[in-house]
PDB file of N, CA, C and O in Angstrom:
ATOM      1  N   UNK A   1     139.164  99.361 124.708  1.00  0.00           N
ATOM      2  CA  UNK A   1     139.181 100.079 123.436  1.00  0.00           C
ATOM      3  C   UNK A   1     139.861  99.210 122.393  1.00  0.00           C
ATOM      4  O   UNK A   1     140.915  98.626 122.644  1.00  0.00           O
ATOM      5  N   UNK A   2     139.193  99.125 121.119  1.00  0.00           N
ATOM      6  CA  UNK A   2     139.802  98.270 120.304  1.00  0.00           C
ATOM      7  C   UNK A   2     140.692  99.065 119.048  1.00  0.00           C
ATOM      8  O   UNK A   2     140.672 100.287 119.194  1.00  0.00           O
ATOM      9  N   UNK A   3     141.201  98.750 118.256  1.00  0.00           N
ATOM     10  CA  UNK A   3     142.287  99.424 117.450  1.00  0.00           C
ATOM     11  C   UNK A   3     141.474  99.211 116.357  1.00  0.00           C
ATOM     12  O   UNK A   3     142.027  99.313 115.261  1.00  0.00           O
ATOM     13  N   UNK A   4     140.435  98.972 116.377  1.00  0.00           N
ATOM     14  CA  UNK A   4     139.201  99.116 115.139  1.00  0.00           C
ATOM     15  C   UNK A   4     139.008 100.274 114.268  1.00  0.00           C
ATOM     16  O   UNK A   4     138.781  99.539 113.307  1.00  0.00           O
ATOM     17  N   UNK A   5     138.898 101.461 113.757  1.00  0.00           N
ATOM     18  CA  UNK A   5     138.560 102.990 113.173  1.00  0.00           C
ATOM     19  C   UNK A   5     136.945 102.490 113.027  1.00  0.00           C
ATOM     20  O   UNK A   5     136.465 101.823 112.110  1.00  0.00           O
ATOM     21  N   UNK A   6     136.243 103.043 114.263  1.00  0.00           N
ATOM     22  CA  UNK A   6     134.689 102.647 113.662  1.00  0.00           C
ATOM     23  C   UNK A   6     134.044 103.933 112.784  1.00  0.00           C
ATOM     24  O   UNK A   6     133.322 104.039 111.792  1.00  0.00           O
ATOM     25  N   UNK A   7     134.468 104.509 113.371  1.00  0.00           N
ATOM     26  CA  UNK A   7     134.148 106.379 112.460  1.00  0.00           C
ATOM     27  C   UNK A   7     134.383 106.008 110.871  1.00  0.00           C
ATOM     28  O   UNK A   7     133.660 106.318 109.925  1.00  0.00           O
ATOM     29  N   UNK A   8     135.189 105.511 110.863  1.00  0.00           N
ATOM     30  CA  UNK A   8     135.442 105.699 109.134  1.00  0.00           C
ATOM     31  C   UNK A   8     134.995 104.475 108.636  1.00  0.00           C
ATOM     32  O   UNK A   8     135.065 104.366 107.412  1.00  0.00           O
ATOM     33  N   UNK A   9     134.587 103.598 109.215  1.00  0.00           N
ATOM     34  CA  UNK A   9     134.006 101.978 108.868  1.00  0.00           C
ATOM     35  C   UNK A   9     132.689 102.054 108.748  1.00  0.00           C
ATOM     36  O   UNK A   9     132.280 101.322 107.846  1.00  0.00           O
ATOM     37  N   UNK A  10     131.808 102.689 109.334  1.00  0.00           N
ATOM     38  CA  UNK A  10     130.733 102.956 109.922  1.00  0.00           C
ATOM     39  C   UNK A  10     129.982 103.164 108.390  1.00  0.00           C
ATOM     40  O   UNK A  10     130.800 103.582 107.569  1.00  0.00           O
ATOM     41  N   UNK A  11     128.925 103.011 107.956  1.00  0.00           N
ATOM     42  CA  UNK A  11     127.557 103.195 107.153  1.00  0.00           C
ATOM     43  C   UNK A  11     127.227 104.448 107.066  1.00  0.00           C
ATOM     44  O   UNK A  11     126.828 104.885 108.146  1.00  0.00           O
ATOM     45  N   UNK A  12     127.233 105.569 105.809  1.00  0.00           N
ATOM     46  CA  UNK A  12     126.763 106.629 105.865  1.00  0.00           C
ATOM     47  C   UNK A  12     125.639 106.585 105.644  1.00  0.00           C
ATOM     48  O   UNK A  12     125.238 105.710 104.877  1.00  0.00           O
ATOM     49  N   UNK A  13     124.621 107.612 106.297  1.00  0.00           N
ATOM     50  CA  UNK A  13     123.154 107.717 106.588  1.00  0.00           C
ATOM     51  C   UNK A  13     122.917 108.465 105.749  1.00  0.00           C
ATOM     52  O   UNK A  13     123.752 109.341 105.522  1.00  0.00           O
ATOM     53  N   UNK A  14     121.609 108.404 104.913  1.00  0.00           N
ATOM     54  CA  UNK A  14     121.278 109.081 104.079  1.00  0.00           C
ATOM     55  C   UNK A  14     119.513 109.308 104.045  1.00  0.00           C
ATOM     56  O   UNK A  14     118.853 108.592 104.798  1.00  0.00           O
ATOM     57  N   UNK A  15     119.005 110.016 103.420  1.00  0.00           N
ATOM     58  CA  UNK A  15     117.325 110.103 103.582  1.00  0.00           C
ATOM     59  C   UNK A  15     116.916 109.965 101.872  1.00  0.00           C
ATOM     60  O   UNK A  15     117.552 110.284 100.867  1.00  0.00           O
ATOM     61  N   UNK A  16     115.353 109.244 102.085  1.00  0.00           N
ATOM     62  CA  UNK A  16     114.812 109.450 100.761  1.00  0.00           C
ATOM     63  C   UNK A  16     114.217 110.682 101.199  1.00  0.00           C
ATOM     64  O   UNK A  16     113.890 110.763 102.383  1.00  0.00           O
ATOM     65  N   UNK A  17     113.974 111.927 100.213  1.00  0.00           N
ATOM     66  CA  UNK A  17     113.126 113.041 100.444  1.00  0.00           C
ATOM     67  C   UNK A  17     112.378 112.994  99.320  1.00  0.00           C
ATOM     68  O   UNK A  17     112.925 112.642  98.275  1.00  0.00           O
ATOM     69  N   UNK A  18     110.979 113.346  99.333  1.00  0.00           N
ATOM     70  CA  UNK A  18     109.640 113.593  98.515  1.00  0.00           C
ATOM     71  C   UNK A  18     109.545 114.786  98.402  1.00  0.00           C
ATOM     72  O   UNK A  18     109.423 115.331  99.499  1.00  0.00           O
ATOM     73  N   UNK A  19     109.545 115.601  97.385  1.00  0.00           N
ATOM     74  CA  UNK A  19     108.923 116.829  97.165  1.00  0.00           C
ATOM     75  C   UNK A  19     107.851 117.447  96.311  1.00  0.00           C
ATOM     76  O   UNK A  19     108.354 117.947  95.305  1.00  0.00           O
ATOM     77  N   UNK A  20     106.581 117.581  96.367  1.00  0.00           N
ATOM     78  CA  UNK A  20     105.747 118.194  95.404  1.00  0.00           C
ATOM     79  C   UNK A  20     106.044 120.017  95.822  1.00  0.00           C
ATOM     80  O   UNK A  20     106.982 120.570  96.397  1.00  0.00           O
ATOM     81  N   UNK A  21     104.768 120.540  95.224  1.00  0.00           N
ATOM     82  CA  UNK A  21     104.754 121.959  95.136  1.00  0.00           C
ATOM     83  C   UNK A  21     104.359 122.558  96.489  1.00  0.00           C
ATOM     84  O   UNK A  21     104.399 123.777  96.656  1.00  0.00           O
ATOM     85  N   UNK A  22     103.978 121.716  97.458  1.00  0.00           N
ATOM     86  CA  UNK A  22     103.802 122.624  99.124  1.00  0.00           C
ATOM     87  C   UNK A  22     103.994 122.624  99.872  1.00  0.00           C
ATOM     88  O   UNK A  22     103.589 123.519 100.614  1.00  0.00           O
ATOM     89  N   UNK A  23     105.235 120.443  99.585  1.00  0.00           N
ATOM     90  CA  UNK A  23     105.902 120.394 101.392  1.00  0.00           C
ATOM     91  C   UNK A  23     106.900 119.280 100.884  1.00  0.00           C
ATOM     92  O   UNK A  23     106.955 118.550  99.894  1.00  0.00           O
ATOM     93  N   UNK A  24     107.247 119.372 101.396  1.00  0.00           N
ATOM     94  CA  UNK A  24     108.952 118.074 101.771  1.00  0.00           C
ATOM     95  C   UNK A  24     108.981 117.220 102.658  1.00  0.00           C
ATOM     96  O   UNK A  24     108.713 117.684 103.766  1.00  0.00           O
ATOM     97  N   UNK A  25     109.176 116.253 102.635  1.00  0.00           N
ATOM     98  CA  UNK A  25     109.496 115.179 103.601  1.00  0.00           C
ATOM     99  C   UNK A  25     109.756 113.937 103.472  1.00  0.00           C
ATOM    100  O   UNK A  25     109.443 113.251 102.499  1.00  0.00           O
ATOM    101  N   UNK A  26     110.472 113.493 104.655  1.00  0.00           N
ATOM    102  CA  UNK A  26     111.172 112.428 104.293  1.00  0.00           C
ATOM    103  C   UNK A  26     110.431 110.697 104.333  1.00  0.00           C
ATOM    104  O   UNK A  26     109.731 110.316 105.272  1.00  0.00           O
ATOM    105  N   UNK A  27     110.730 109.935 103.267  1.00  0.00           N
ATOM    106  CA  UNK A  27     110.130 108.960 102.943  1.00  0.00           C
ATOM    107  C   UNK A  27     110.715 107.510 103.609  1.00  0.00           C
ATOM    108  O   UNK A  27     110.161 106.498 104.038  1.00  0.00           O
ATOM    109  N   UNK A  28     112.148 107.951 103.467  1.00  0.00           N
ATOM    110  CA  UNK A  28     112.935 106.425 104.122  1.00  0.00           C
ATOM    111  C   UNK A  28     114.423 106.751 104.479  1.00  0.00           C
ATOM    112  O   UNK A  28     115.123 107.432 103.730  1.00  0.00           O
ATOM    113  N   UNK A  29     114.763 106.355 105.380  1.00  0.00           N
ATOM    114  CA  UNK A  29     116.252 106.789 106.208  1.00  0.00           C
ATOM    115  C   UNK A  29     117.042 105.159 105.371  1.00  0.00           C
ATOM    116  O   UNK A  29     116.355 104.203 105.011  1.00  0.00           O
ATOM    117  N   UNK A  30     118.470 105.232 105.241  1.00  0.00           N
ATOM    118  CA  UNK A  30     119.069 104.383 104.719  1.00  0.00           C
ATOM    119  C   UNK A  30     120.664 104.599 105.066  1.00  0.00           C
ATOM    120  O   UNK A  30     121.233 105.690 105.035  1.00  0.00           O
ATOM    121  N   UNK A  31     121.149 103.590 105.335  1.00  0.00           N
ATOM    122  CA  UNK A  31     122.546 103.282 105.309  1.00  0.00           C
ATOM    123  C   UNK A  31     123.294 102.536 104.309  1.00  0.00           C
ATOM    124  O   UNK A  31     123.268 101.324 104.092  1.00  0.00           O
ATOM    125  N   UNK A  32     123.968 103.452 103.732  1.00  0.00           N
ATOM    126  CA  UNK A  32     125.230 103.018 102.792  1.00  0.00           C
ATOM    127  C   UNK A  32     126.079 102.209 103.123  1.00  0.00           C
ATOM    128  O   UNK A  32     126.362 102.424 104.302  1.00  0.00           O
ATOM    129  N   UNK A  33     126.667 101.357 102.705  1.00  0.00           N
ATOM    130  CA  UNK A  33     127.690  99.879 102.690  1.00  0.00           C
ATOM    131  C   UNK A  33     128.367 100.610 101.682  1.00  0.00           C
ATOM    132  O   UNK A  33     127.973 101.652 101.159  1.00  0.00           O
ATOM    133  N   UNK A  34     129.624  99.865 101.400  1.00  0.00           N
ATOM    134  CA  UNK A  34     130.216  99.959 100.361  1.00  0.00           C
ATOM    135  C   UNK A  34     129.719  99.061  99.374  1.00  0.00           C
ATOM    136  O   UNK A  34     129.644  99.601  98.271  1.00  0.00           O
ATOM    137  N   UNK A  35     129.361  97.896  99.400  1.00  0.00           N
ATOM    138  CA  UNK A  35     128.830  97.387  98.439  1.00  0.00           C
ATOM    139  C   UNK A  35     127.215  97.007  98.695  1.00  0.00           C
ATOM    140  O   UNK A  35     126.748  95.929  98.325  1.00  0.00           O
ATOM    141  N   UNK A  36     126.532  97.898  99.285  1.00  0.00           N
ATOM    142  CA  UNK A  36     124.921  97.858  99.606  1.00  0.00           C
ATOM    143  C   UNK A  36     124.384  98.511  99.852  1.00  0.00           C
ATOM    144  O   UNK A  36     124.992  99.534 100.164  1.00  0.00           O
ATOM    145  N   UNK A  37     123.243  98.566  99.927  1.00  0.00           N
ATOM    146  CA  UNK A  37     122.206 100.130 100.919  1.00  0.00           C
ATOM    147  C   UNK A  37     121.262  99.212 101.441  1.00  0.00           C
ATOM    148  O   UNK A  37     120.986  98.226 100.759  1.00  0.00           O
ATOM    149  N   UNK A  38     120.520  99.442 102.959  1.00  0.00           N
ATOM    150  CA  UNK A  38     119.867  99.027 103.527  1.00  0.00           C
ATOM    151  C   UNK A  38     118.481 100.305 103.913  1.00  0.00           C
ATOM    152  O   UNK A  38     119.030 101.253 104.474  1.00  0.00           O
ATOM    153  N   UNK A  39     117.613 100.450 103.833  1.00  0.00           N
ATOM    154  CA  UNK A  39     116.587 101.384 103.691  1.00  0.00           C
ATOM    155  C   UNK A  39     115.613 100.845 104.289  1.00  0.00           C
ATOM    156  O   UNK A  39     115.426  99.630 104.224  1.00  0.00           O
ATOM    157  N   UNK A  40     114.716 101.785 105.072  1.00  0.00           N
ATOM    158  CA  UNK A  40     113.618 101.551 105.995  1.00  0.00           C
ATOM    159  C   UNK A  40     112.744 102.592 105.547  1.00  0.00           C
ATOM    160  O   UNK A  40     113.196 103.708 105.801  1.00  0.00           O
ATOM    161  N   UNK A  41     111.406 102.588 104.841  1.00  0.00           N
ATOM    162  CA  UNK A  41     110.694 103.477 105.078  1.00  0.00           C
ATOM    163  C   UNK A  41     110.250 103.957 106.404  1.00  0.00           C
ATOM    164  O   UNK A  41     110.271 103.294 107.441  1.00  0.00           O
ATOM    165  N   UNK A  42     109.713 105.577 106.219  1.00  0.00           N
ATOM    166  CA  UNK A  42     109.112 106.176 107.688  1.00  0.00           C
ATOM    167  C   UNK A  42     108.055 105.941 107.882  1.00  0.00           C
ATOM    168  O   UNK A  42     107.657 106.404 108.951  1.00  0.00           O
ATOM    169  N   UNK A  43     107.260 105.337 107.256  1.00  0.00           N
ATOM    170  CA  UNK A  43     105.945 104.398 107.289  1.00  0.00           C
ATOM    171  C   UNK A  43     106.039 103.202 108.341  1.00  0.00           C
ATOM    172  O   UNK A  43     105.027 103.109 109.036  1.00  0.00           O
ATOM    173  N   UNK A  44     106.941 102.359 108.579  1.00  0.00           N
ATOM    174  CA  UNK A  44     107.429 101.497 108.733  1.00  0.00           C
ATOM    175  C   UNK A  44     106.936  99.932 108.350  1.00  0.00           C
ATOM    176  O   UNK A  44     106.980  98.911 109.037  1.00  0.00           O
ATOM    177  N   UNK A  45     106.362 100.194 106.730  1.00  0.00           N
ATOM    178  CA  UNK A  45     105.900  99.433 106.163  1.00  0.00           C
ATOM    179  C   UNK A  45     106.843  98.860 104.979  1.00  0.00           C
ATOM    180  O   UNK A  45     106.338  98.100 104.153  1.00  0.00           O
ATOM    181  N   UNK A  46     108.135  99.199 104.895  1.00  0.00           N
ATOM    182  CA  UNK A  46     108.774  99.103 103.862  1.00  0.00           C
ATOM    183  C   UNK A  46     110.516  98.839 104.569  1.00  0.00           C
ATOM    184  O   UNK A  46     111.029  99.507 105.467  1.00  0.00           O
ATOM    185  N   UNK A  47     111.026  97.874 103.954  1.00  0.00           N
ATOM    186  CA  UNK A  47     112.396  97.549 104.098  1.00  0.00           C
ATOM    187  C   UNK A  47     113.118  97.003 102.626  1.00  0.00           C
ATOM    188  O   UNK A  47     112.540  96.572 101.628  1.00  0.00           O
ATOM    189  N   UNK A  48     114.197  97.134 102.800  1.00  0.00           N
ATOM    190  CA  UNK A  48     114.831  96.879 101.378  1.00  0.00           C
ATOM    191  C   UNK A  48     116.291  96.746 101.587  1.00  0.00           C
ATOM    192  O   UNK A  48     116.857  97.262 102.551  1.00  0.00           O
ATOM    193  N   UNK A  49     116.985  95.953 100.550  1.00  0.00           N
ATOM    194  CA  UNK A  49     118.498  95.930 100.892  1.00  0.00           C
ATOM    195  C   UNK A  49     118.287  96.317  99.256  1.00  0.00           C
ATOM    196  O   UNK A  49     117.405  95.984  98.463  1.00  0.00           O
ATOM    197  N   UNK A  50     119.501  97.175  99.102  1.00  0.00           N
ATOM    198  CA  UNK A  50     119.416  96.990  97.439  1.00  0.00           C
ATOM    199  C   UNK A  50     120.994  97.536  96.823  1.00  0.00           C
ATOM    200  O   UNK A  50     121.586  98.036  97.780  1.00  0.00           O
ATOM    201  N   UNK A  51     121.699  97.590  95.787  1.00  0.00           N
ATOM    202  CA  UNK A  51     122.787  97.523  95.804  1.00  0.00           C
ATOM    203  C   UNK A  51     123.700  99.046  95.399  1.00  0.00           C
ATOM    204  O   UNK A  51     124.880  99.169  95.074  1.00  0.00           O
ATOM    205  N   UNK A  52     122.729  99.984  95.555  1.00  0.00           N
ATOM    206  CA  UNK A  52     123.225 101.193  95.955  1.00  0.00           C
ATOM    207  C   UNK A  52     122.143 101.992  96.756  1.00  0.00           C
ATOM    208  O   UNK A  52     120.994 101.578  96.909  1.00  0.00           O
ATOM    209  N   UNK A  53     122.695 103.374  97.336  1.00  0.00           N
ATOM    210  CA  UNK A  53     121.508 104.434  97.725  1.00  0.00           C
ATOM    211  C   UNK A  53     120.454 105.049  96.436  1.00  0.00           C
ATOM    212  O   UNK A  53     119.272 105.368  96.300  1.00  0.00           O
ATOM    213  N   UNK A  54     121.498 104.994  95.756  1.00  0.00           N
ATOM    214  CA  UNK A  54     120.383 105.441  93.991  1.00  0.00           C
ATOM    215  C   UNK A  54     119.639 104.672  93.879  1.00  0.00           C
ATOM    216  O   UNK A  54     118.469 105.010  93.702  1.00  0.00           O
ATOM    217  N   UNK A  55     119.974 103.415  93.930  1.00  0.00           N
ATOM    218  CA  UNK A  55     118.916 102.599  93.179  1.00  0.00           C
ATOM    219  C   UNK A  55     117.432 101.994  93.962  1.00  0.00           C
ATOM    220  O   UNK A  55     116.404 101.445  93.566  1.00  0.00           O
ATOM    221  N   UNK A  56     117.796 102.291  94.839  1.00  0.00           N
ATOM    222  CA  UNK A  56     116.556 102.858  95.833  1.00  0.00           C
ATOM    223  C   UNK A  56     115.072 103.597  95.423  1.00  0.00           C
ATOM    224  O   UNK A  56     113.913 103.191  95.501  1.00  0.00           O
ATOM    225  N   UNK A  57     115.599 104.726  95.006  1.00  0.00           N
ATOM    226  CA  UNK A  57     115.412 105.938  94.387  1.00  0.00           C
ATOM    227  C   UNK A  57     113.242 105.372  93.764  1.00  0.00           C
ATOM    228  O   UNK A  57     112.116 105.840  93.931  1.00  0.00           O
ATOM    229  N   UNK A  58     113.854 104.215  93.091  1.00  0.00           N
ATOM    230  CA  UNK A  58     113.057 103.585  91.970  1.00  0.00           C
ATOM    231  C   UNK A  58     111.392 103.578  92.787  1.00  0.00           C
ATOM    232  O   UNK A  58     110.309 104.075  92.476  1.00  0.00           O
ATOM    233  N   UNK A  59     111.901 102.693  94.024  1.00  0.00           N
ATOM    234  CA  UNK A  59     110.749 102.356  94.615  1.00  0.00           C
ATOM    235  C   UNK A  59     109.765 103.146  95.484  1.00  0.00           C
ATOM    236  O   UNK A  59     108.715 102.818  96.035  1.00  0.00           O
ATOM    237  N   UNK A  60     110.549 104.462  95.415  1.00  0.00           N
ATOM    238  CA  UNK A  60     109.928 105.432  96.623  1.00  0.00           C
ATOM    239  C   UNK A  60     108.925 106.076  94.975  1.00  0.00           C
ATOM    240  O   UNK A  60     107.732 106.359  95.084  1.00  0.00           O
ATOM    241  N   UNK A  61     109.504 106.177  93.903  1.00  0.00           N
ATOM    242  CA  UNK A  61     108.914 107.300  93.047  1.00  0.00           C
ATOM    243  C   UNK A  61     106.912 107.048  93.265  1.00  0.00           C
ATOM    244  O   UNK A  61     106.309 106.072  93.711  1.00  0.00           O
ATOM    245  N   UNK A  62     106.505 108.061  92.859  1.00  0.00           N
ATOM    246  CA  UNK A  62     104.758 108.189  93.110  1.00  0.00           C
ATOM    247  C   UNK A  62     104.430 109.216  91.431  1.00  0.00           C
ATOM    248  O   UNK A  62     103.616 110.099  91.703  1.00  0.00           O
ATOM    249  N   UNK A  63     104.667 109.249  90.575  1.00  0.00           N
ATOM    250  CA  UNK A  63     104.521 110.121  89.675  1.00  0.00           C
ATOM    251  C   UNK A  63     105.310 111.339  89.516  1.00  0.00           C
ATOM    252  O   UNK A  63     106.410 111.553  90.024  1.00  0.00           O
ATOM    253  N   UNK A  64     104.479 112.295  88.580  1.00  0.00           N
ATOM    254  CA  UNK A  64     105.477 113.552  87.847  1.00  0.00           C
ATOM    255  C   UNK A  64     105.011 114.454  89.192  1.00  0.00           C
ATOM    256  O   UNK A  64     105.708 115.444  89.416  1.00  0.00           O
ATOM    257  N   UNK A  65     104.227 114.269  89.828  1.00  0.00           N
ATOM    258  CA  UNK A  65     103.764 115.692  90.945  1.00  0.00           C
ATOM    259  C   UNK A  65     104.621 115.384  91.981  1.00  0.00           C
ATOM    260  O   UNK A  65     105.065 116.325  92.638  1.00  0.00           O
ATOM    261  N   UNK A  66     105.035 113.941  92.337  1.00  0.00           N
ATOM    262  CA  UNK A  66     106.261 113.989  93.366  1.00  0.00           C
ATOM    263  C   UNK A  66     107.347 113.721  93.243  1.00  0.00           C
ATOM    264  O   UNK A  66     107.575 112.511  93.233  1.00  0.00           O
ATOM    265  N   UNK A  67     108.795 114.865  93.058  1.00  0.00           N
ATOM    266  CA  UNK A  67     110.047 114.613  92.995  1.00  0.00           C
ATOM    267  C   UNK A  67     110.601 113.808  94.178  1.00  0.00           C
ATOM    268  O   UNK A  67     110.272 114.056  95.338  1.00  0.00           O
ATOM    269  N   UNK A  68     111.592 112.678  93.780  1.00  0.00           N
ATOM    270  CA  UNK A  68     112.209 112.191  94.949  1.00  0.00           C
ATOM    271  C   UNK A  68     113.393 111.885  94.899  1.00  0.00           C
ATOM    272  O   UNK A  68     113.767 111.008  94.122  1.00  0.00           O
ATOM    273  N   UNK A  69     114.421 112.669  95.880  1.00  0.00           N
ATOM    274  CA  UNK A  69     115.868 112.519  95.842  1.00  0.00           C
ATOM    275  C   UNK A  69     116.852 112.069  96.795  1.00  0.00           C
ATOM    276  O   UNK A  69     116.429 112.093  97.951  1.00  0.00           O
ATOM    277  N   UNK A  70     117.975 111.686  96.666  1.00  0.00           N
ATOM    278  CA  UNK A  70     118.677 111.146  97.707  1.00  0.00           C
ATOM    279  C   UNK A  70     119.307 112.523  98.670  1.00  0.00           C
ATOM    280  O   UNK A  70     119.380 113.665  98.215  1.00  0.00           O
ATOM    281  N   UNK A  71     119.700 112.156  99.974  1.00  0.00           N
ATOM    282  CA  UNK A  71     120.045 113.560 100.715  1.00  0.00           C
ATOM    283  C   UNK A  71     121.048 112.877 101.356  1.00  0.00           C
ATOM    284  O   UNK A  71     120.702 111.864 101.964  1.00  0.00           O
ATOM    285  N   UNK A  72     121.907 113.106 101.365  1.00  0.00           N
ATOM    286  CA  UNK A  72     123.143 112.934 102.789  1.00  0.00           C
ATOM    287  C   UNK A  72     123.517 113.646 103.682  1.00  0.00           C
ATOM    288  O   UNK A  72     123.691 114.862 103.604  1.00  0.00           O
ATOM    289  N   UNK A  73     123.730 112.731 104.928  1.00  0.00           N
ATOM    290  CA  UNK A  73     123.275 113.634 105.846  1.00  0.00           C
ATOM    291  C   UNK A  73     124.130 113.943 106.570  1.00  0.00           C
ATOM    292  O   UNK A  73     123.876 114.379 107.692  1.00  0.00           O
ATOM    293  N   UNK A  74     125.594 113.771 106.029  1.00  0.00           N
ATOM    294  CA  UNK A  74     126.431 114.280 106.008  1.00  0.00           C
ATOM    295  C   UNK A  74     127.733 114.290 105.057  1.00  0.00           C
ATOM    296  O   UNK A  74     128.883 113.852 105.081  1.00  0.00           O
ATOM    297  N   UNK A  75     126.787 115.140 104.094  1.00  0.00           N
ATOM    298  CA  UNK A  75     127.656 115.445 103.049  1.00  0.00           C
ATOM    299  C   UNK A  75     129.188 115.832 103.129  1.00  0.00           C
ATOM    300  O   UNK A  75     129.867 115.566 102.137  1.00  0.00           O
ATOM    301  N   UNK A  76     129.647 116.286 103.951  1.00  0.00           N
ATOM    302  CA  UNK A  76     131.048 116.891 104.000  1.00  0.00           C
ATOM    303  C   UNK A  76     131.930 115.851 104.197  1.00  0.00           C
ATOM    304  O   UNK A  76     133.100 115.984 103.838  1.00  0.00           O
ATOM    305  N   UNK A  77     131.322 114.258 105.008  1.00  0.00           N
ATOM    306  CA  UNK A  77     132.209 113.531 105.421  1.00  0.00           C
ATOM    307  C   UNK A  77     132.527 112.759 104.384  1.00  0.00           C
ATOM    308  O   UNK A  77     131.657 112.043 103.887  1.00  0.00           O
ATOM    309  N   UNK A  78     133.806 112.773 103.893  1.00  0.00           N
ATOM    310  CA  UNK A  78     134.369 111.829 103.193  1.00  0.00           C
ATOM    311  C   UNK A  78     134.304 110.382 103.021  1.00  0.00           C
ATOM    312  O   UNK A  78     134.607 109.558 103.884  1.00  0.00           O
ATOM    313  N   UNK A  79     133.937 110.164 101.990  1.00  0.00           N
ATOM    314  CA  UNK A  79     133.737 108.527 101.754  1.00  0.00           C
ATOM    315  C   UNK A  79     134.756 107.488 101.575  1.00  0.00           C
ATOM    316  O   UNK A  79     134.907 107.411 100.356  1.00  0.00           O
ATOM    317  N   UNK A  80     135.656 106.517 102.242  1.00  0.00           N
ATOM    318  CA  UNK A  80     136.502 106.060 102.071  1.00  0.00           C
ATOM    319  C   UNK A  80     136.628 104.252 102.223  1.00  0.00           C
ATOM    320  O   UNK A  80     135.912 103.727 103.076  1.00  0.00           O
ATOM    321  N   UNK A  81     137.075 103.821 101.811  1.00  0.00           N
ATOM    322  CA  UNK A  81     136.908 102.388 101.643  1.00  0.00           C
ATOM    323  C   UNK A  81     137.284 101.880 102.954  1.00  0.00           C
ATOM    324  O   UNK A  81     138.163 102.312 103.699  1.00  0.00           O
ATOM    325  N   UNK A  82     136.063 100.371 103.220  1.00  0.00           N
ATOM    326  CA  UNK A  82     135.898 100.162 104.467  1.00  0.00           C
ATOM    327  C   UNK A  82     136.827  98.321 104.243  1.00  0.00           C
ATOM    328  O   UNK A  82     136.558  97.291 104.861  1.00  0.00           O
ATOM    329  N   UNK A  83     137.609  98.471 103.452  1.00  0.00           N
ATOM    330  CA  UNK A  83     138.647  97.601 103.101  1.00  0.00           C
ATOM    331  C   UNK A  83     140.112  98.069 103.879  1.00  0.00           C
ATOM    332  O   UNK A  83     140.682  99.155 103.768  1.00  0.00           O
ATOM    333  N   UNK A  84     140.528  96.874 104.710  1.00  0.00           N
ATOM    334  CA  UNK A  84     141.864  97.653 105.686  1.00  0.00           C
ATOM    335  C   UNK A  84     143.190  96.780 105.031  1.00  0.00           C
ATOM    336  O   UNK A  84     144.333  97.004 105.429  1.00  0.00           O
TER     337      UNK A  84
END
């Protein structure tokens, strides 16, 4: 066992979600850095490093009929700097 904190070091996971008017679903799973986001579409035609989870956002959009937003997927857990 190492004296590491991987729980709180660790990359929060987040989803791109698509929404028009009759269904939802998710477009690309992504992990947060503190200073990056790494993103995989569910296609598995698409990869990206880019320098937040927002700014992501850009490349998933498809027009005004499909909304697309960031989701965390675990919102409650506190975000804290991965600087020791």
């Amino acid at each position: 066992m190492t004296g590491i904190d991987v729980e709180r070091l660790a990359p929060q996971l987040f989803a791109v979600v698509q929404t028009d008017d009759e269904d939802d679903w998710i477009a690309a799973w992504g992990m947060a850095f503190e200073d990056h986001a790494e993103v995989a579409s569910t296609s598995g035609d698409l990869r990206m490093l880019t320098a937040s989870p927002e700014s992501a956002l850009r490349y998933f959009e498809e027009g005004d009929d499909v909304r697309t937003t960031l989701v965390w997927v675990n919102p409650a857990q506190p975000r804290t700097s991965a600087l020791l």
